[in-house]
C-alpha positions in Angstrom: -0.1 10.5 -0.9 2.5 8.3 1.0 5.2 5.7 0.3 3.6 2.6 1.6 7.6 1.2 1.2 9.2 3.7 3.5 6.2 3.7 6.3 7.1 -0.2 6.4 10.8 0.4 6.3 10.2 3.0 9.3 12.0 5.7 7.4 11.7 8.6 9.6 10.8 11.1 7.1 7.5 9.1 5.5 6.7 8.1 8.6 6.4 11.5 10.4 4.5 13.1 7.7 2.0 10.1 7.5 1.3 10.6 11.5 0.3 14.2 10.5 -2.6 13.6 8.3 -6.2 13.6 9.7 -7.1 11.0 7.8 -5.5 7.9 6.1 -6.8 5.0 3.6 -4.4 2.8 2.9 -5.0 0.6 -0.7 -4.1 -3.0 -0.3 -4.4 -4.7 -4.2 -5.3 -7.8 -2.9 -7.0 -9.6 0.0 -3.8 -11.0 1.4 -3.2 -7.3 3.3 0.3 -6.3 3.2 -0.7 -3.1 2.5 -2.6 -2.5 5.6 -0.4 -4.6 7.9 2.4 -1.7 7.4 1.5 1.3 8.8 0.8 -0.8 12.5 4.4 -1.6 13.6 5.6 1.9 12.5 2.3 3.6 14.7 1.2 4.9 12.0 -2.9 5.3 11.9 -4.6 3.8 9.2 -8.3 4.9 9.5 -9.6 3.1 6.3 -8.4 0.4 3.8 -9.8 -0.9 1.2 -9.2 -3.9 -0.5 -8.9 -4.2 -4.6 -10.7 -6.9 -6.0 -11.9 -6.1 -9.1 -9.6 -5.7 -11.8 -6.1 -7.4 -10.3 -5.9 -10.3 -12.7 -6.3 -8.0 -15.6 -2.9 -6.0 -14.0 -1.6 -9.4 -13.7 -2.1 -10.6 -17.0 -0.9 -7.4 -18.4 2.2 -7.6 -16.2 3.2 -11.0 -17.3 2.4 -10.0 -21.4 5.0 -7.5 -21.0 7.7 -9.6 -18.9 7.2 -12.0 -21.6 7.2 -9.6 -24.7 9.9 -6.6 -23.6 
């Protein structure tokens, strides 16, 4: 498992070890993509994504209860 935050920052470190890996899925939570637009720019290969559908408005909802209610 990789941080998707420092293969889109380029860190140097993430970004080595994810170019190592004989495989890569990358897991956006929605359909907009960020999550699969990342690795691109930094040349990393991202041989499958897959896209969350079912189940992101519950994490929403439950995200906004407990902004609401700290």
């Amino acid at each position: 498992m990789f941080c998707l935050a420092g293969i889109g920052g380029r860190l140097s470190g993430s970004v080595q070890s994810a170019r190592n890996v004989p495989e890569m899925v990358v897991i956006d939570g929605c359909s907009v993509g960020c999550a699969e637009a990342c690795p691109e720019p930094a040349q990393v290969p991202a041989s499958n994504c897959l896209v969350m559908r079912d189940g992101i408005d519950k994490v929403k909802e439950a995200v906004k209860g407990a902004c609401e209610n700290p």
